[in-house]
C-alpha positions, 0 to 999 in steps of 0.5 A, a space after each residue: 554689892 557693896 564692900 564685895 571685890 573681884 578676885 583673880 580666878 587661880 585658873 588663870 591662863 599663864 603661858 610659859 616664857 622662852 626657854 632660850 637663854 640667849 638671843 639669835 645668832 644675828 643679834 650674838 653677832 652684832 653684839 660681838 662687833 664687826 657692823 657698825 650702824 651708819 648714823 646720819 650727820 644731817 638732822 632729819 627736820 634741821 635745817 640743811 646748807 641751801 643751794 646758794 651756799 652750796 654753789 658759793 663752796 664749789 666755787 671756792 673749791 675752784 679758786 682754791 685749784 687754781 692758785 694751786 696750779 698757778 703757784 706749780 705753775 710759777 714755782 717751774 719757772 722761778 727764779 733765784 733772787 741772786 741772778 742778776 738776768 732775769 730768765 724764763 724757764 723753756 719749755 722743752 717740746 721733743 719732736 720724734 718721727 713714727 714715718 718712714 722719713 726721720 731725719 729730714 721730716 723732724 729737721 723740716 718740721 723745727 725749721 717751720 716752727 722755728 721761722 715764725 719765732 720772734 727770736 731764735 738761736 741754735 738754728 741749723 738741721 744739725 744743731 741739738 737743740 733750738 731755742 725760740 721766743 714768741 712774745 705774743 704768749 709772753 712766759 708761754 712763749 719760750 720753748 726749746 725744740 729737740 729732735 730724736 736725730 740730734 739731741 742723743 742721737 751720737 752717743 749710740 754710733 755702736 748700735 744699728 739706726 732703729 735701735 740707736 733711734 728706740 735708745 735716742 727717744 728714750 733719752 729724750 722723753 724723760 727731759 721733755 715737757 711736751 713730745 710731739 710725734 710726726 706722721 708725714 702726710 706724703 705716706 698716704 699715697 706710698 701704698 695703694 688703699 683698697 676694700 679690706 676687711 679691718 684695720 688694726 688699731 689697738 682693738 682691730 677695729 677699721 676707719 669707715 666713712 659715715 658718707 661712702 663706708 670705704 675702709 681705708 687702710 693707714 698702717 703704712 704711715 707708722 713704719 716699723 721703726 716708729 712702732 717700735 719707738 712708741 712702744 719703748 717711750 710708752 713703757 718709760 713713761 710718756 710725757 704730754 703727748 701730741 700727734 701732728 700730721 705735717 702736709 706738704 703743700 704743691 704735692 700730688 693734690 695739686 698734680 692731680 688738679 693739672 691732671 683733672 680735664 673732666 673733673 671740675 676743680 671743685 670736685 677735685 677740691 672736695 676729694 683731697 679734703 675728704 681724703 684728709 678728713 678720713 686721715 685725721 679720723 684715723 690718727 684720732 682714733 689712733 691717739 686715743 687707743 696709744 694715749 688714752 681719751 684725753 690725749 687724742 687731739 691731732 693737729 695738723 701742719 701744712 708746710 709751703 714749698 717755699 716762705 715766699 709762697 705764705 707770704 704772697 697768700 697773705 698779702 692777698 687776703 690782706 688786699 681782700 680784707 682792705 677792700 671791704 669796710 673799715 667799719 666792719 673789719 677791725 683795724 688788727 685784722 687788716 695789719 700784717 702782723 699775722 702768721 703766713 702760715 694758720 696751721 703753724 699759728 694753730 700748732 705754737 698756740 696749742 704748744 704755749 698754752 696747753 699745760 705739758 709735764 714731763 713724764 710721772 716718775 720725773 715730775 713726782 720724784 723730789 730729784 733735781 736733773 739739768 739739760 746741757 744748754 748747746 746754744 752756749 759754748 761747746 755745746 753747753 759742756 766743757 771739759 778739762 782733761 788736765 783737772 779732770 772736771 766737766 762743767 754743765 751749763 743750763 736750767 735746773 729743773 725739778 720740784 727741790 732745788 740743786 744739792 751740791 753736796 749730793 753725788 750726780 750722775 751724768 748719763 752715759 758717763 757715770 757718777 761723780 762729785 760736785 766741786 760748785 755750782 757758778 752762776 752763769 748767763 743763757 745766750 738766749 736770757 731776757 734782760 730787764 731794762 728796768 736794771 739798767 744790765 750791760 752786757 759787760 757786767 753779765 759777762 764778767 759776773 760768774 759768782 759762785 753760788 754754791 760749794 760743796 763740802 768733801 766731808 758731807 758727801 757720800 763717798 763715790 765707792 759703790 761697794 762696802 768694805 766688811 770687817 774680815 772679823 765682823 762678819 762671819 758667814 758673809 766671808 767664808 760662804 761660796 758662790 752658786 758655782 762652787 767657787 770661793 771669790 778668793 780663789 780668783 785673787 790666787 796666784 796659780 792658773 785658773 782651772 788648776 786643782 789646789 789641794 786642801 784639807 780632807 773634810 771630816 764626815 758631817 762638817 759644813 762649808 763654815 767649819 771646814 774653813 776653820 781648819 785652814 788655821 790648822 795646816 802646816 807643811 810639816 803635817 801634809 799627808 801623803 798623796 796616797 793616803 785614801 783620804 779626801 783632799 778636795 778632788 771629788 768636790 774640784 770635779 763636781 764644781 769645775 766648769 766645762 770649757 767654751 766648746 762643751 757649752 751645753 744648750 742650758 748654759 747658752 750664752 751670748 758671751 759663749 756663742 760669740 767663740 763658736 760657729 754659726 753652726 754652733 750656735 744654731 745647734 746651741 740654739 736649738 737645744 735651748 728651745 727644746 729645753 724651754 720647751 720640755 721645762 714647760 711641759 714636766 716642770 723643774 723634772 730632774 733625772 739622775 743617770 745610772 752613773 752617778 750618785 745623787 747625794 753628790 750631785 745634789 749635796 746642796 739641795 734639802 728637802 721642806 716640809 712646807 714651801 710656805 711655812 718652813 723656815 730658811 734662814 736668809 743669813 745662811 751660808 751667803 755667796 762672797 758677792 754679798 759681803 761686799 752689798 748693802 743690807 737694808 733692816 727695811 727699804 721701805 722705811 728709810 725711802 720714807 725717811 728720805 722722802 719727808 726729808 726731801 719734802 721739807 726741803 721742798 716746803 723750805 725752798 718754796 717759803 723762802 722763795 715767796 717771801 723774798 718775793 715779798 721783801 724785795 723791796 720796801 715801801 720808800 726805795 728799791 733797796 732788798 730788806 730780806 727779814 728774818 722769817 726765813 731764817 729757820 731754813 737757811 740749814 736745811 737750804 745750805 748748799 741749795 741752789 733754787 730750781 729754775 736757775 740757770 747755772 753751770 755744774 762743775 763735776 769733778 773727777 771725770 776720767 778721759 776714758 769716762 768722757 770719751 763714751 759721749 759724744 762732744 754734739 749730744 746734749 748732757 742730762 746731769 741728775 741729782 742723787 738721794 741717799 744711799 742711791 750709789 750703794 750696791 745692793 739686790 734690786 726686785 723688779 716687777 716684770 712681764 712681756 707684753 705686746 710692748 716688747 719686741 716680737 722674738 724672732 726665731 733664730 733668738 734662743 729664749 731669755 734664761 736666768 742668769 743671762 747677760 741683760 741690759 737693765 734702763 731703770 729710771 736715769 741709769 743703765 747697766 748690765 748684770 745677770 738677774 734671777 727669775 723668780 714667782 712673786 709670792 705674797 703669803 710666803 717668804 720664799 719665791 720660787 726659781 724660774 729658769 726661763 723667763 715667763 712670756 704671754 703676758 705673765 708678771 714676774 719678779 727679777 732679782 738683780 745686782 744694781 744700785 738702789 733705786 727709789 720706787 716710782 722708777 720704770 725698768 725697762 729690759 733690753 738684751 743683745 740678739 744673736 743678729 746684734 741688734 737690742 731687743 726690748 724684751 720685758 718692762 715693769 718697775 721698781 718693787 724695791 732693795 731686799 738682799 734677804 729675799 730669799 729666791 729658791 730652786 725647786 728640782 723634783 726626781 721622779 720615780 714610778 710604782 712596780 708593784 703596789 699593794 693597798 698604802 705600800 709601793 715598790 717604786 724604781 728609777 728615781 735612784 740608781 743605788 741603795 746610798 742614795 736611797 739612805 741619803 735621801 730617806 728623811 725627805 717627804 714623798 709627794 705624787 702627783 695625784 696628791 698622795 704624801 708618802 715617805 721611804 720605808 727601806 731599800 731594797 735591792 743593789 739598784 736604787 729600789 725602794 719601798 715607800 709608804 703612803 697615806 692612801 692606797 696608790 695608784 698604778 699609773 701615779 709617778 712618785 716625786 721628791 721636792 729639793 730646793 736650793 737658794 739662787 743668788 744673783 750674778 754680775 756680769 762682767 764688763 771690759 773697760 779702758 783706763 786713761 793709761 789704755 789697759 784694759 780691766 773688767 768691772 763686775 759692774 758698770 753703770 751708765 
């Protein structure tokens, strides 16, 4: 119809909307932040990088890898522009015996090795090291071979053969680039293999034969000793390791041959290869489970009874060779220029061509260090009692170059000065021909390449020197005994009451002090006045003598003035208190006779172990006004590293670009431009890493030099900043299967025990505290034993700062006076602020309970002890708070209210705790002039 139009019925259908206002909880959440959707770089439909670009980038990565290794590579070995002798850096290969044999089987081995060199010196069993060039690897072909019997051996006659062996390979596994390990062949045989049921290596597994399934047992061939050993340098740090197994020709498998009238010789034959195979299986698989996959390759060197014989053998195979045609055998094969011997051609190849680095914390850390070079002079080493200075020939080596301004610390010596650093020549240098050197101007050059400046050296005194009016706590605190450092300096006998002020009620250690000022002879009351002069804190204070030695504050230095009786019986009572401690731990019972608030007047009560607050300037011992305080350690290593990092960059700069401005276009004349000349500061008193030189040390005492011995070789190291301060090393720590089994005779390892501490390149001894390692709180709790089975824990020890990456190994003398190696860790840092507390808790048990309330006895034994101790919180042990209502009675009962009802059967508990502080532990040395003196602190 026209002109008609639909309208909408009004009765229409209209749903209602959500109510919600908001969106989901999914969709709040994600509006809110947190997940952040991952959105594809690449386009879907876009073209993408084709198969040929991708393999083009992979090589380029490659090529890239390789010039970086090549330049590592090519820095190791540099040389300084300034030598007139062109040297190549050795390769230091240590040599270490795990077999019964020591001395005889390394000194066999370097010999064998060292007669197939083209050049040698230093050769001889007793000689430290041993130089030898083989010029068919060109610079691969220089290596200084060192033995564990001679190279460090000397410096430990004090100590038993296993223990001076363990010390001795310690030493040398931190200088070496390669440490090959020797199992001697002729073991085999030594104990006779039979049907067993496994063998243990690492995972107790055994060695079968696919052929005949005979388990053969081989643990023989590593002797005690040598596991020992293996354990110690795996917990320093390992460098390149190797494993060689040396077979000795014309043995038992020759006799056995003779012997054989019904076996054939090839049977014979086909049983000695199988028994060799077998053996190799098991050092494989031993050098997997000690190294790790990539180092499990084993070699092997069969040595002849005689040169002689090698020689004939291949005279023989070159006749066989000659024999045949000419125009299948190449010329090369039929001269004689070949090894007598191919396992020890095999053993030089792998050693010059496999890449070798020494240990991580020495190669990584920007430290010069210096091996004493014995094929020179005196052992690489002079010394000149009249000026006191000992001059160190050899290789610098290390990623940065040689710092004459910086401290040096010599191993087993200590730590001095250098005065310069002269240029010197190795009796075992290559001389270029193509300069036209004569010997005598190698022997008359002895420039000075460096000197050091008095004025930018850090002074040598390891201890500050406070400001008696800078500091205030620092000064006046005490020690954890309860004897002021001052009073050993007075002039009356030790162990003598010196009597002082009375103290008025409420006043501290701090503000009795000030009353010193006050005191005047006029004024002293009299003896008889009832008042407090200091008796009752000199009676809780003193010490016990040595024959009162109780089995908690067991010694060695204490056991080493009683019986043998004695000391099993102070043995003894250690190990039940180890135990009882591990059973109620830090328990505490007060006896009838004395009074708690005494006995633990230096105790408080937390409210919160992790949340409470302990000031850690509070009341500080007088040992800690004489350390260094750190704002932040790890802040100022930082500092230390970027400036030792640029150091490094500058040194690698200048090197490349003398190397290319040695010599122009038309002459041989050096133009050096001046693009170097922004590095000349940073480089000044630097000499480069890889030259070889001698250090003059100064102020080396006769006392000092006479701790070495004059046929052991010298390791001189560099030292950063502020790494001759004394201050509170943390230490990382547990005791594993690494560490020596404790026999049981030896009392367990308490805090504040004499231990020897072998950080990184020095040693010392102090007494260090136990402690939890806690990460959510400020406080770490006290631990009166050190944890075993495996269980990590921290140290807190008196020592100069070490940087971190630093391995810490921990020793302690036995009661058979031998060293055990007891625990190993690291370096965690320099704190003196952490704070390290002693918890102690006293028990007492319900008698009567009525809902919340209780009557609780035994826990104090008057009623001012229950006053004293009022403000401080109760805790049970079934999780119950509490706190003490009232005394009640003459005999130390208490009513104690809690927040839920108690139990009959609960023990009631209240936690005290008590700042720890580290200690020195004392050690006796001898002056040039023969007095002896004791230092807090020794370090070697």
């Amino acid at each position: 119809m026209p002109g008609h139009h639909h309208r909408s019925s009004t009765l229409k259908q209209s749903n209602k909307s959500h109510k919600s206002k908001k969106s989901s909880k999914r969709s709040i959440k994600g509006l809110q932040g947190g997940k952040v959707n991952r959105t594809s770089i690449r386009k879907k439909n876009g073209p993408g990088v084709s198969k040929a670009d991708r393999a083009h980038m992979a090589k380029q990565r490659r090529m890239k890898s390789k010039d970086i290794l090549l330049q590592q590579r090519r820095l190791q070995g540099r040389l300084n522009m300034k030598n007139i002798d062109s040297i190549i850096v050795p390769r230091v290969v240590g040599i270490v015996s795990l077999s019964e044999t020591e001395f005889d089987l390394e000194s066999i081995t370097k010999g064998f090795l060292v007669r197939g060199a083209d050049s040698s010196n230093g050769v001889g069993e007793t000689s430290s090291s041993t130089n030898a060039s083989y010029s068919k690897f060109k610079k691969e072909g220089h290596i200084t071979y060192l033995t564990n019997t001679t190279a460090f051996r000397t410096m430990y006659k004090d100590l038993n053969e296993d223990d001076a062996s363990v010390q001795a390979a310690l030493d040398l596994s931190r200088v070496c680039d390669c440490i090959v390990f020797l199992v001697d062949g002729r073991d085999v045989n030594q104990k006779k293999a039979g049907p067993i049921t496994g063998m243990s290596i690492g995972d107790n597994t055994s060695t079968t034969t696919s052929s005949t399934n005979v388990q053969q047992d081989y643990d023989h061939l590593i002797s005690a000793r040598g596991d020992r050993v293996l354990s110690a340098i795996k917990a320093q740090g390992l460098p390149t390791p190797l494993t060689v197994l040396v077979n000795f020709e014309g043995g038992s498998d020759d006799d056995g041959m003779s012997m054989s009238s019904f076996v054939s010789m090839k049977s014979v034959r086909r049983s000695a290869l199988k028994k060799k195979l077998e053996l190799k299986t098991y050092l494989s698989r031993f050098s997997t489970t000690e190294f790790g996959e990539g180092n499990n390759k084993v070699l092997e060197i069969d040595i002849p009874p005689t040169e002689e014989d090698a020689t004939y053998e291949l005279a023989n195979k070159n006749i066989l060779i000659a024999g045949k045609s000419r125009k299948i055998m190449p010329n090369s094969l039929i001269k004689d220029t070949s090894d007598a011997c191919p396992t020890r051609a095999n053993f030089i190849r792998t050693i010059c061509t496999m890449r070798a680095s020494p240990p991580k914390w020495v190669c990584n850390m920007p430290r010069a260090y210096i091996l004493s070079d014995n094929n020179s002079e005196n052992n690489g080493s002079i010394y000149d009692s009249a000026t006191g200075e000992l001059r160190v020939s050899g290789f610098i080596r290390g990623k940065i170059p040689w710092d004459v301004n910086s401290l040096v610390h010599v191993p087993n010596v200590g730590t001095f000065g250098i005065k310069e650093v002269l240029q010197s020549h190795s009796a075992f240098s290559t001389i270029s021909k193509r300069k036209g050197v004569t010997n005598d101007a190698e022997m008359n050059s002895s420039q000075v390449l460096a000197t050091c400046e008095p004025e930018e050296r850090e002074p040598l005194n390891m201890f500050a020197n406070p400001d008696a009016l800078d500091g205030e706590q620092n000064l006046i605190g005490f020690d954890d005994d309860g004897k002021d450092r001052d009073d050993q300096m007075d002039t009356k006998k030790e162990g003598e009451f010196k009597e002082g002020f009375a103290r008025p009620s409420g006043w501290n250690d701090y503000q009795s002090a000030w009353l010193d000022a006050l005191k005047d002879d006029n004024d002293i009351l009299d003896d008889d006045d009832g008042i407090d002069h200091g008796e009752l804190a000199y009676e809780l204070n003193k010490k016990g003598d040595d024959a009162t030695v109780t089995g908690m504050d067991l010694d060695v230095e204490d056991a080493n003035y009683v019986s043998e009786q004695e000391r099993k019986a102070l043995v003894e009572q250690r190990k039940k208190d180890h135990e009882e401690e591990a059973e109620f731990p830090d328990e505490v019972q007060v006896g009838e006779d004395e009074n708690a608030r005494d006995r633990f007047a230096r105790y408080r009560s937390l409210k919160s172990f992790r949340k409470s607050f302990w000031d850690p300037k509070e009341n500080l011992p007088g040992s800690y006004a004489s350390i260094f305080h750190f704002g932040s350690f790890r802040a100022t290593q930082g500092d230390i590293m970027a400036d030792m990092k640029d150091v490094a960059v500058a040194s690698e700069e200048k090197f490349y670009e003398m190397q290319d401005n040695k010599k122009d276009k038309t002459g041989d004349e050096v133009v050096i431009d001046d693009a170097y000349s922004d590095e000349d500061d940073i480089l000044e008193g630097c000499v480069a890493s890889g030259t070889y030189a001698t250090i003059v040390i100064e102020g080396v005492s006769s006392s000092a030099f006479a701790r070495i011995s004059p046929t052991s070789l010298l390791t001189a190291v560099c030292l950063l900043p502020h790494e001759n301060k004394m201050s509170i090393l943390h230490m990382g720590l547990c005791q594993n299967t690494q560490c020596d089994e404790p026999s049981g005779t030896d009392a367990p390892v308490k805090s504040k025990d004499a231990l020897t501490f072998r950080c990184g390149w020095r040693t010392w001894q102090s007494r260090p505290v136990f402690s939890q390692n806690n990460l959510n709180s400020d406080k770490h709790k006290f631990e009166r034993f050190m944890p075993t089975g495996g269980t990590f824990f921290a140290a807190s020890v008196l020592g100069p700062v070490t940087y971190t990456p630093c391995p810490v190994l921990v020793f302690r003398k036995g009661v058979a006076e031998n060293r055990q190696f007891i625990a190993l860790g690291s370096m965690f840092g320099a704190d003196a602020d952490r704070i390290v507390v002693k918890r102690i808790v006293l028990t007492g048990y319900p008698t009567r309970v009525h809902k919340r309330h209780a009557t609780v006895k035994y826990m104090f034994y008057n009623p001012d002890d229950v006053k004293w101790f009022k403000p401080a919180e109760l805790v049970t042990k079934h999780g119950l708070q509490g706190n003490i209502v009232d005394s009640v009675g003459d005999h130390g009962t208490m009513k104690c209210l809690f927040n839920a009802p108690v139990q009959q059967h609960d023990t009631i508990c209240i936690n005290l705790y008590k700042r720890i502080y580290p200690k020195y532990a004392s050690t006796e040395t001898t002056n040039d002039s023969g007095e002896t003196t004791k230092e807090d602190i020794l370090v070697l």
